[in-house]
Backbone as XML, in Angstrom:
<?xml version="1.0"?>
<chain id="A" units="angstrom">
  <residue number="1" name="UNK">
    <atom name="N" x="-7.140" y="-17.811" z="-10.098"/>
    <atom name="CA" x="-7.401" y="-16.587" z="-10.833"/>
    <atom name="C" x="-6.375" y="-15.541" z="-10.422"/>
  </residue>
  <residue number="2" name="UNK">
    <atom name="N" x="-5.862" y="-15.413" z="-11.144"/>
    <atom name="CA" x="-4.838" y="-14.111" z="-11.101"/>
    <atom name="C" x="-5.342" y="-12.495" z="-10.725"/>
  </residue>
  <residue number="3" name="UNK">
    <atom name="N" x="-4.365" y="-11.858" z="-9.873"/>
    <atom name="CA" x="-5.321" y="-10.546" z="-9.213"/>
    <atom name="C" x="-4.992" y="-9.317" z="-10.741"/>
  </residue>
  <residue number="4" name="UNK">
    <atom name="N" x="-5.733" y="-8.502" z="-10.823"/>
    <atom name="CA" x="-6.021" y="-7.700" z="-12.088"/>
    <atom name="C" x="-4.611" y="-6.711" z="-11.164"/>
  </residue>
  <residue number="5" name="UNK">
    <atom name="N" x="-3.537" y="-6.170" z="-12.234"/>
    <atom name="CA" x="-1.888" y="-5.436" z="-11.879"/>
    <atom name="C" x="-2.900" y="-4.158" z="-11.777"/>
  </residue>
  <residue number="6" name="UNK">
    <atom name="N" x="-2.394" y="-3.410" z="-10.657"/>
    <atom name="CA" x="-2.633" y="-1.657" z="-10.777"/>
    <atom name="C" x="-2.240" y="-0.631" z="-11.951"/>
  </residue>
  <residue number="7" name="UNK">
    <atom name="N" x="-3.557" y="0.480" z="-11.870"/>
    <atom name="CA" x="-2.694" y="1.068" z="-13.137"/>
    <atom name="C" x="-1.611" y="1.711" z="-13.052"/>
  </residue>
  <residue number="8" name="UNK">
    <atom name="N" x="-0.905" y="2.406" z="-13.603"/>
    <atom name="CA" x="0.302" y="2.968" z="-12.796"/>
    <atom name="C" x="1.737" y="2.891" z="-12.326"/>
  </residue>
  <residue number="9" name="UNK">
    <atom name="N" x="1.201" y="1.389" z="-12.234"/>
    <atom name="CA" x="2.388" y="0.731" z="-11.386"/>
    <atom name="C" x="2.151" y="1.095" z="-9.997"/>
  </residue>
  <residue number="10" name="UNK">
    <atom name="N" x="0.975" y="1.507" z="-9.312"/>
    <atom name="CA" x="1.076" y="1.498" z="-7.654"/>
    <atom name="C" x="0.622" y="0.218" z="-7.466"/>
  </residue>
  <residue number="11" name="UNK">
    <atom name="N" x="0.967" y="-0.018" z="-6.206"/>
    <atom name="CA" x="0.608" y="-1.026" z="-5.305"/>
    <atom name="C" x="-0.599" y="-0.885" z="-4.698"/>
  </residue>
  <residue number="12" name="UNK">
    <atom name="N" x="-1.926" y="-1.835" z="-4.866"/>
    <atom name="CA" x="-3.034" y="-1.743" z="-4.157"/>
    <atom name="C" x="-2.583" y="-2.053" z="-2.987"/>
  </residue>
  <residue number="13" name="UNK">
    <atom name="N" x="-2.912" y="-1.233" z="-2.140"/>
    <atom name="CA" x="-3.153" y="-1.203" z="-0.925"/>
    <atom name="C" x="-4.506" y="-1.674" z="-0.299"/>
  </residue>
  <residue number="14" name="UNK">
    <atom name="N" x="-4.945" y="-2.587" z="0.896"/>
    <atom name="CA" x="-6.109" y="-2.902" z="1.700"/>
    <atom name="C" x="-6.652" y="-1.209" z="2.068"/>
  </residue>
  <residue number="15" name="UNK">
    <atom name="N" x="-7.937" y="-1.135" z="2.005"/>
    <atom name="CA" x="-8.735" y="-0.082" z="2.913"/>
    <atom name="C" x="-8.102" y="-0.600" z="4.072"/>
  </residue>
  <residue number="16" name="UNK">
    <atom name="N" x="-8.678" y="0.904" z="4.751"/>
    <atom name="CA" x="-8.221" y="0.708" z="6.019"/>
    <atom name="C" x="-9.398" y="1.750" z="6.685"/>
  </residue>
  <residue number="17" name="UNK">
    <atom name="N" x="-9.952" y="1.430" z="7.735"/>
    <atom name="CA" x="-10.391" y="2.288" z="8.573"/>
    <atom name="C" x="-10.164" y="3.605" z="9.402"/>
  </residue>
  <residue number="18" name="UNK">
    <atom name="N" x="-8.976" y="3.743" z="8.795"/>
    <atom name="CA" x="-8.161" y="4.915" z="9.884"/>
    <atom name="C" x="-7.333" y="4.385" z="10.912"/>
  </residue>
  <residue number="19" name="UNK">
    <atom name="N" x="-7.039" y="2.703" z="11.120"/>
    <atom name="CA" x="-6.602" y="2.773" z="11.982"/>
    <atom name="C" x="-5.236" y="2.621" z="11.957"/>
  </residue>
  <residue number="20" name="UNK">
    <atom name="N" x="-4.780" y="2.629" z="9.934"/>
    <atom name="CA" x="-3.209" y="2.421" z="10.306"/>
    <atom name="C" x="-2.413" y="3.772" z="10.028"/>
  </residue>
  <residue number="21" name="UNK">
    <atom name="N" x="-3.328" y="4.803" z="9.447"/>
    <atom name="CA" x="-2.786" y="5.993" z="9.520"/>
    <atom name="C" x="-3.608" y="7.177" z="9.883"/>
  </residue>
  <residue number="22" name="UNK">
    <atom name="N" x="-3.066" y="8.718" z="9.090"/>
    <atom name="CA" x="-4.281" y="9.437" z="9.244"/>
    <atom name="C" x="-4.265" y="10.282" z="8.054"/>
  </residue>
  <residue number="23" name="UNK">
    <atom name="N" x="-5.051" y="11.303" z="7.837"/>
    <atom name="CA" x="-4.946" y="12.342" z="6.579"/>
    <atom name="C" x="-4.778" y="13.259" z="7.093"/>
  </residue>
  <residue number="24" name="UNK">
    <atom name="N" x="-3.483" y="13.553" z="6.010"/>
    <atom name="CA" x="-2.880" y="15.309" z="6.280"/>
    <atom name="C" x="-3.177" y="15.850" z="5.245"/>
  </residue>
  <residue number="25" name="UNK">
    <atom name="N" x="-2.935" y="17.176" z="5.151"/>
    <atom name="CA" x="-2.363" y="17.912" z="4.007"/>
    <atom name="C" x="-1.448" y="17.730" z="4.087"/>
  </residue>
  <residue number="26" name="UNK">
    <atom name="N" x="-0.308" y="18.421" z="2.775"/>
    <atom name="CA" x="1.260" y="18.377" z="2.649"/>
    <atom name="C" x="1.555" y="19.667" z="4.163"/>
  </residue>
  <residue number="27" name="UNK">
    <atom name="N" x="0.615" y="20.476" z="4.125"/>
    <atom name="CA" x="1.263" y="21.355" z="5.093"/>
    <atom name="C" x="0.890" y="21.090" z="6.346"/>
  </residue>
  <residue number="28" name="UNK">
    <atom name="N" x="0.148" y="20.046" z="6.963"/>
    <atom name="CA" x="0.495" y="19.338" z="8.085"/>
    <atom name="C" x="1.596" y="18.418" z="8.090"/>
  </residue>
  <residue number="29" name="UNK">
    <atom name="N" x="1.527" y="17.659" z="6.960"/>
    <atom name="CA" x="2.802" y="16.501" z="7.442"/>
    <atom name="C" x="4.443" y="17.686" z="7.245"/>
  </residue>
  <residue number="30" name="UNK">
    <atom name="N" x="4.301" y="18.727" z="6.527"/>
    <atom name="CA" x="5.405" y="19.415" z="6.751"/>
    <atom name="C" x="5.816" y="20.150" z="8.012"/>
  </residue>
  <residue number="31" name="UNK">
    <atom name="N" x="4.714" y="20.293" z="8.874"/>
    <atom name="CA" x="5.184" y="20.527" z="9.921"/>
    <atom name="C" x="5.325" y="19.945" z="11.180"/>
  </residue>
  <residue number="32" name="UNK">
    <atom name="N" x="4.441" y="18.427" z="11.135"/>
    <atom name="CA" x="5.055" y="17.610" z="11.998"/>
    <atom name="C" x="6.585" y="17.331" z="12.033"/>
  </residue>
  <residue number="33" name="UNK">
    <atom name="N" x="7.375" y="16.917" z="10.437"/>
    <atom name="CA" x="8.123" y="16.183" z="10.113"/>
    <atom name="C" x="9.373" y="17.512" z="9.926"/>
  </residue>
  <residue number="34" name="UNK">
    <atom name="N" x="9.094" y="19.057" z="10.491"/>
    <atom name="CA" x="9.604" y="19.754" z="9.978"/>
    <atom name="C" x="10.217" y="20.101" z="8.857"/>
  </residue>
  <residue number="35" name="UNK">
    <atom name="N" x="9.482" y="19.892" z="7.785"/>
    <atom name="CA" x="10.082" y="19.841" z="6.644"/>
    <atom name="C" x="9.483" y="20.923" z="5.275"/>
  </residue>
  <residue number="36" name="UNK">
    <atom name="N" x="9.941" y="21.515" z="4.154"/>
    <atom name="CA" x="9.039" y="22.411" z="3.904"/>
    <atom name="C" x="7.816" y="21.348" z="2.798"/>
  </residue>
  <residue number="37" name="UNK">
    <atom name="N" x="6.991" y="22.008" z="2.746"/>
    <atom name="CA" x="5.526" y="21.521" z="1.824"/>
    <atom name="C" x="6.107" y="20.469" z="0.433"/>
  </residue>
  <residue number="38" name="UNK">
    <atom name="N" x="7.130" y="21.190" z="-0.503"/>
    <atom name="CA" x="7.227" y="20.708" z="-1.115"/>
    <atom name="C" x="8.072" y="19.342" z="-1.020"/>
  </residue>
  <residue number="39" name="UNK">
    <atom name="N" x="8.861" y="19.027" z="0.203"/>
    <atom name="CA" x="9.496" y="17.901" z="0.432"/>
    <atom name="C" x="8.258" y="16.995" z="0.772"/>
  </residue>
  <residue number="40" name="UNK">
    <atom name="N" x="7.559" y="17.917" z="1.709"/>
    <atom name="CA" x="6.445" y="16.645" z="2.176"/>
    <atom name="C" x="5.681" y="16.433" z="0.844"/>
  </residue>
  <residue number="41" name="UNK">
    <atom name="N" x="5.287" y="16.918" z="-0.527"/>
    <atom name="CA" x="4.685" y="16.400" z="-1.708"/>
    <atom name="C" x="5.461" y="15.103" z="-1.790"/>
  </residue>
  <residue number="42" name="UNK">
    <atom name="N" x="7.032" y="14.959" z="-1.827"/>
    <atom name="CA" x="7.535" y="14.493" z="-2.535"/>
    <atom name="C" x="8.082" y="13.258" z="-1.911"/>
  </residue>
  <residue number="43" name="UNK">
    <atom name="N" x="7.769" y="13.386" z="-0.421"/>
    <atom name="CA" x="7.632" y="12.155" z="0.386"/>
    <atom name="C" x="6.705" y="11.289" z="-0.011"/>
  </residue>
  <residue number="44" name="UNK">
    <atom name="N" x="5.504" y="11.745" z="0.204"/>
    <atom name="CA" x="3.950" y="11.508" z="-0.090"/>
    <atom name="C" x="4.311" y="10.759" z="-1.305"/>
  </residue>
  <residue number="45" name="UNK">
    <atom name="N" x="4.424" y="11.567" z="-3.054"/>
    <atom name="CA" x="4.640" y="10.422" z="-3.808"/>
    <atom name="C" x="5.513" y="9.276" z="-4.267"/>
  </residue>
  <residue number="46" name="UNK">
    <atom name="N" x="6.779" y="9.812" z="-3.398"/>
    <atom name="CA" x="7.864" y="8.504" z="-3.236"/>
    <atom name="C" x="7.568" y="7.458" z="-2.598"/>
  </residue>
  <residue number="47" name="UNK">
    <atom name="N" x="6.391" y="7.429" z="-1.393"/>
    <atom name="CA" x="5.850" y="6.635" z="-0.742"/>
    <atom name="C" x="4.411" y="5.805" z="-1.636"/>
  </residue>
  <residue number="48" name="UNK">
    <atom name="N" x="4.006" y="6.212" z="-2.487"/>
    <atom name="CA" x="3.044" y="6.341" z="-3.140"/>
    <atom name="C" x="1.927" y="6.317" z="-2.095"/>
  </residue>
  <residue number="49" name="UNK">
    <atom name="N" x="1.807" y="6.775" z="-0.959"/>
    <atom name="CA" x="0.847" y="6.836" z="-0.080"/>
    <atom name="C" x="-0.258" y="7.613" z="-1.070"/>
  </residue>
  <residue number="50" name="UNK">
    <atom name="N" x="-1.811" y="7.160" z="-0.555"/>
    <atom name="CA" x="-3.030" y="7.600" z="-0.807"/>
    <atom name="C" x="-3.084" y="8.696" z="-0.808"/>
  </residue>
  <residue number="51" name="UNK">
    <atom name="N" x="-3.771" y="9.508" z="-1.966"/>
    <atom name="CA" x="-3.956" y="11.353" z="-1.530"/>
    <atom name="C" x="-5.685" y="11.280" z="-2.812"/>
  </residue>
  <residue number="52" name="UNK">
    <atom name="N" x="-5.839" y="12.081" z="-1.846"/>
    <atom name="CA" x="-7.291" y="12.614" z="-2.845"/>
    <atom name="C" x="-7.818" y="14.128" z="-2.484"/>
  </residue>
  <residue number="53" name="UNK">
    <atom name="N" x="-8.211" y="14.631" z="-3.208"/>
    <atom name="CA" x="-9.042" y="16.265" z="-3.289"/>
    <atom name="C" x="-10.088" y="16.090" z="-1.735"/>
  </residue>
  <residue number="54" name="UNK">
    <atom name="N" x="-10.005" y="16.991" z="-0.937"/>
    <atom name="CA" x="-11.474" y="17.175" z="-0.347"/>
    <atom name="C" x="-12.114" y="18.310" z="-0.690"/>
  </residue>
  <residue number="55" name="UNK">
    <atom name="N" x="-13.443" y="18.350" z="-0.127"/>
    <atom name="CA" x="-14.201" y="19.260" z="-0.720"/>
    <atom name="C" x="-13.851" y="20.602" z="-1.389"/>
  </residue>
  <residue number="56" name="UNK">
    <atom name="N" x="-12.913" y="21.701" z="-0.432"/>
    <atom name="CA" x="-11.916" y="22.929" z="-0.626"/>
    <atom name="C" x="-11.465" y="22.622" z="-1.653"/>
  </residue>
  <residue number="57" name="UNK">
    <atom name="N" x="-10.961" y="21.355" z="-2.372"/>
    <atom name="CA" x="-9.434" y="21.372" z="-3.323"/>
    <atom name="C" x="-8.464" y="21.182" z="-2.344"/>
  </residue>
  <residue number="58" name="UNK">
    <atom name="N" x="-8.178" y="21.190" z="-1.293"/>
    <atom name="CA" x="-6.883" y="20.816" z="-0.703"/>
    <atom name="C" x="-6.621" y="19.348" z="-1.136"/>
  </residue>
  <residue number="59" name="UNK">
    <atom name="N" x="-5.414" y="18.909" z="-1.058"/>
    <atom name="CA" x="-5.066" y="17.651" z="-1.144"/>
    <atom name="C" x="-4.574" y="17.084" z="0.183"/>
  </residue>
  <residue number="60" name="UNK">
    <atom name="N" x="-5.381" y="15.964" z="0.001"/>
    <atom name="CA" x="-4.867" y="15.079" z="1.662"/>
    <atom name="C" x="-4.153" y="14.147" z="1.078"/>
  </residue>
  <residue number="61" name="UNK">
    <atom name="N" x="-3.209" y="13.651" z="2.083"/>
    <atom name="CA" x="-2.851" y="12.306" z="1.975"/>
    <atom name="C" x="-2.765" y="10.951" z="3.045"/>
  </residue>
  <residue number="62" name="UNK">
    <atom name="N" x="-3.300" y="9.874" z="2.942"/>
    <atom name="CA" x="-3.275" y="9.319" z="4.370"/>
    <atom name="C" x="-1.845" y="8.638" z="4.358"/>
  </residue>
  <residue number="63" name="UNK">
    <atom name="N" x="-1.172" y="8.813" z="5.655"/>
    <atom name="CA" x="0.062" y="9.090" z="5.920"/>
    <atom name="C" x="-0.172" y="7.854" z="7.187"/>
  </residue>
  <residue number="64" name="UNK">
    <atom name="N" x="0.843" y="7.160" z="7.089"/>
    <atom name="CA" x="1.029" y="5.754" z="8.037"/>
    <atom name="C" x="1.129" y="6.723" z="9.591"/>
  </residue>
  <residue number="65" name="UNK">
    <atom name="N" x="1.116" y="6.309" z="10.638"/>
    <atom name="CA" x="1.046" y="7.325" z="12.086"/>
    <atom name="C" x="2.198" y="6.916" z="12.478"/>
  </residue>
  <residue number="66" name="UNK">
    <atom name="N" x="3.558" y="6.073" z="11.951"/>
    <atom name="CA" x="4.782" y="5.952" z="11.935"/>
    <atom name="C" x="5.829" y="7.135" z="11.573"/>
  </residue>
  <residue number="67" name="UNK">
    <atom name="N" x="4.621" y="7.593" z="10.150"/>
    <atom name="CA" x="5.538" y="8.821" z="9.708"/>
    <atom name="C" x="4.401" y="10.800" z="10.268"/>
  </residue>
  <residue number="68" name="UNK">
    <atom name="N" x="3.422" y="9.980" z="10.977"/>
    <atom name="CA" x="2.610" y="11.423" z="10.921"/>
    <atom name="C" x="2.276" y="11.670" z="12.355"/>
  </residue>
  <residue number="69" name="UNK">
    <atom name="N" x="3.052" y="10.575" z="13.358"/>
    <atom name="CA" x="3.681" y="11.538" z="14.763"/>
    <atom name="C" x="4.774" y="12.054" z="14.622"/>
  </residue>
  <residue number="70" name="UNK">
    <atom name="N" x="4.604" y="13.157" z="15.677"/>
    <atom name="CA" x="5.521" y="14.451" z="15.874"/>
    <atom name="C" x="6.542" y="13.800" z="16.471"/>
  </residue>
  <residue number="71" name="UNK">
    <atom name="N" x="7.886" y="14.196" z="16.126"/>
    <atom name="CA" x="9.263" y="13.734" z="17.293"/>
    <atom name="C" x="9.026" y="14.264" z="18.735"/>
  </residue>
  <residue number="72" name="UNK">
    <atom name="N" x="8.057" y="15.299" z="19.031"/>
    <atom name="CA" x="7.547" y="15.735" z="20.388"/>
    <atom name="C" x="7.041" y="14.856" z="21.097"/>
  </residue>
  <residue number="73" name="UNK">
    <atom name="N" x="6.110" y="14.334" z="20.480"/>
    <atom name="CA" x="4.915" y="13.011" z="20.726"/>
    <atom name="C" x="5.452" y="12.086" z="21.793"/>
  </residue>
  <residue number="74" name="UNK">
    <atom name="N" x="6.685" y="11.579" z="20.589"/>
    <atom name="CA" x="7.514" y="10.213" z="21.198"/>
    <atom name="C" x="8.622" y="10.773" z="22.266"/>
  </residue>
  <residue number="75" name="UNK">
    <atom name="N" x="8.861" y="12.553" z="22.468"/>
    <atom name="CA" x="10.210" y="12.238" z="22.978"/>
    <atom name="C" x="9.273" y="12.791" z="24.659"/>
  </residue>
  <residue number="76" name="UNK">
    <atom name="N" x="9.997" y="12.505" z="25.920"/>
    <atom name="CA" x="9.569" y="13.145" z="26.783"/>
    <atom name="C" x="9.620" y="14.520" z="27.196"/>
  </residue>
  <residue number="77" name="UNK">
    <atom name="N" x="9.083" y="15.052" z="27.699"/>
    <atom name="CA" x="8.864" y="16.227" z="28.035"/>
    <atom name="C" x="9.759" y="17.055" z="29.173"/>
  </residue>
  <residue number="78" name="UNK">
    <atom name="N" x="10.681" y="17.468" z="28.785"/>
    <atom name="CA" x="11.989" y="17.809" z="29.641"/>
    <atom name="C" x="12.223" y="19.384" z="29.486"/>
  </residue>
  <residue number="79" name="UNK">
    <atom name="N" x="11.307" y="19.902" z="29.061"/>
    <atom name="CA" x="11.421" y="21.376" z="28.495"/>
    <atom name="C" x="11.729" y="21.989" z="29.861"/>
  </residue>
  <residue number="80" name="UNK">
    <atom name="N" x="11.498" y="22.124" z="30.924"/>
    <atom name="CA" x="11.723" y="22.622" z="32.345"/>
    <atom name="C" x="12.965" y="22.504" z="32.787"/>
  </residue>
  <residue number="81" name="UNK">
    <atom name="N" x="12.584" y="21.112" z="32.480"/>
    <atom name="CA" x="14.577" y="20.786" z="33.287"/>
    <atom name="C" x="15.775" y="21.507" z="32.409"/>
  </residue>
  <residue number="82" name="UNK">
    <atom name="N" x="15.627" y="21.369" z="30.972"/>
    <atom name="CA" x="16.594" y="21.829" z="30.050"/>
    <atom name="C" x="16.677" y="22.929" z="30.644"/>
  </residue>
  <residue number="83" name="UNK">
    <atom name="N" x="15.428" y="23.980" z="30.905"/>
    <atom name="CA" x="15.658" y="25.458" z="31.070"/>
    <atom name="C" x="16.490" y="25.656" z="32.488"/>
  </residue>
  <residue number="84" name="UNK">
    <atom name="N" x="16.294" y="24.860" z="33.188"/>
    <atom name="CA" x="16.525" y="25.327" z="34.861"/>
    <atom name="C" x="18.076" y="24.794" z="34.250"/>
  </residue>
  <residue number="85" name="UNK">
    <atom name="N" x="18.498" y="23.814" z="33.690"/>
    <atom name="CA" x="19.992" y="23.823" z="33.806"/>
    <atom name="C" x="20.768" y="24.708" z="32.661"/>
  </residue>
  <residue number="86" name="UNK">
    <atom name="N" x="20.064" y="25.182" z="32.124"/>
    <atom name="CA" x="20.761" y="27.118" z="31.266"/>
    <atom name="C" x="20.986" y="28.091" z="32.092"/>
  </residue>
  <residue number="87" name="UNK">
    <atom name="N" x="19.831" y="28.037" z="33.182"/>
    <atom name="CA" x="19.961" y="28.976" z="33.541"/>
    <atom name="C" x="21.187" y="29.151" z="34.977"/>
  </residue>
  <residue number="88" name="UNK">
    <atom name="N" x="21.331" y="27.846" z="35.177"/>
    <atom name="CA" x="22.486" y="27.233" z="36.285"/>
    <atom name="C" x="23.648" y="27.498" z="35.273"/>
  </residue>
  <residue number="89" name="UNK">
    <atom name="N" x="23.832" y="27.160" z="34.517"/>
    <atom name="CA" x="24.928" y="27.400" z="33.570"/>
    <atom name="C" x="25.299" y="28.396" z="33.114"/>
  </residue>
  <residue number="90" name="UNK">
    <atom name="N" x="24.546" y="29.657" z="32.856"/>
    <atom name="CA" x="24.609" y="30.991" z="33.062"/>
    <atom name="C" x="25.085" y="31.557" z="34.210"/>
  </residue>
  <residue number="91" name="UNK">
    <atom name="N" x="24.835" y="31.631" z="35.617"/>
    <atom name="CA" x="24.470" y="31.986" z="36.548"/>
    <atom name="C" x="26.207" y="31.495" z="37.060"/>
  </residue>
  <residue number="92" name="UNK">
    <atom name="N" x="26.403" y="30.355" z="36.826"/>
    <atom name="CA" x="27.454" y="29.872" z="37.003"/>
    <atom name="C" x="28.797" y="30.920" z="36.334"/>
  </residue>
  <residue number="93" name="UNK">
    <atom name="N" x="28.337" y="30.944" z="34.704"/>
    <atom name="CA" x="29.464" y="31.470" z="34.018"/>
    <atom name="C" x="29.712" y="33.033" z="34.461"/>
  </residue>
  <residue number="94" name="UNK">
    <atom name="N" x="28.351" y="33.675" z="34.860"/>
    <atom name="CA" x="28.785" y="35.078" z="35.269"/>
    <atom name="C" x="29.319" y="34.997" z="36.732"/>
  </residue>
  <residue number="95" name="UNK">
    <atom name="N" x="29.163" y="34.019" z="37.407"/>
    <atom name="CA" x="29.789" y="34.482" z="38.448"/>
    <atom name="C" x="31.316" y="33.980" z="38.282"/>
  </residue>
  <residue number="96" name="UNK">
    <atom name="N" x="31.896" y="33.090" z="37.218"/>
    <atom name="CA" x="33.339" y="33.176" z="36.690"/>
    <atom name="C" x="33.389" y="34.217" z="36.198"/>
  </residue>
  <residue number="97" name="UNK">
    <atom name="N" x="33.086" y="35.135" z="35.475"/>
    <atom name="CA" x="33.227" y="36.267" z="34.836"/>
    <atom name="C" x="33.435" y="37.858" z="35.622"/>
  </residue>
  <residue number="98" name="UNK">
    <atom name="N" x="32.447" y="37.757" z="35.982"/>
    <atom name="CA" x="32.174" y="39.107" z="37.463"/>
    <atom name="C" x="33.805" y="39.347" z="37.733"/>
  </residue>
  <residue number="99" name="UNK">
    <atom name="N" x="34.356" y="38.668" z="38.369"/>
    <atom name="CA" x="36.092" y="38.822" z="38.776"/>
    <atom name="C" x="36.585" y="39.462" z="37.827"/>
  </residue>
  <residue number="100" name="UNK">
    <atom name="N" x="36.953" y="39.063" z="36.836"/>
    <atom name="CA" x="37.557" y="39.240" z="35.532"/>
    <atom name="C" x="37.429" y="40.947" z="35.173"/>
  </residue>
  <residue number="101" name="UNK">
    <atom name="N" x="35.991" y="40.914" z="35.021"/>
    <atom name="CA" x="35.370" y="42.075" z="34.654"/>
    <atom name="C" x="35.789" y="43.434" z="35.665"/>
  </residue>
  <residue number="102" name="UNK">
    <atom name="N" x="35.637" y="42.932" z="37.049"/>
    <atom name="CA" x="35.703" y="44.302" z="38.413"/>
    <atom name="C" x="37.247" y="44.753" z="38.247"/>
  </residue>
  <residue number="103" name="UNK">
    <atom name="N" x="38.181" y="43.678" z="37.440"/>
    <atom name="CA" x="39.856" y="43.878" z="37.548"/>
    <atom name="C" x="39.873" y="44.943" z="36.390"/>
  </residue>
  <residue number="104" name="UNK">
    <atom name="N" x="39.039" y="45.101" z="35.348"/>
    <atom name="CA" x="39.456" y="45.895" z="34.500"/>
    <atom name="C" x="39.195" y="47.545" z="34.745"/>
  </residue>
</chain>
């Protein structure tokens, strides 16, 4: 027996429990993915990922957790160190500078 074609032309997709993605709005996945709202619409239907109304009228869409973690998520957490070596790098450049400056 042959499977009945989608209307549309989308691809049925299996339910899923939540466990292969999650639901955003466009203005969450736009700001994980830094991107503005209307790119993330247009991700969403280039992907033909799932979207439906919730109660409000907002539109969700469930979004694979490939594309709806943050680049923060995955990258490590180095925010300290970056700062302490600016501020070595500063600290550094004015004291090349200081000379320069007392001659004028």
């Amino acid at each position: 027996m042959e499977r009945p074609v989608p209307r549309h032309g989308m691809v049925a997709k299996a339910k899923s429990g939540g466990a292969d993605g999650r639901w955003m709005t466009f203005s969450d996945l736009a700001e994980v993915l830094r991107i503005s709202q209307l790119s993330a619409a247009k991700l969403v239907r280039r992907h033909n990922w799932r979207r439906q109304r919730d109660n409000r009228g907002h539109v969700r869409a469930f979004v694979p957790f490939d594309w709806a973690k943050a680049e923060s998520d995955s990258l490590p957490d180095n925010s300290s160190d970056g700062l302490a070596d600016i501020c070595h790098a500063i600290r550094v450049l004015e004291d090349a500078v200081s000379p320069l400056s007392a001659d004028s």
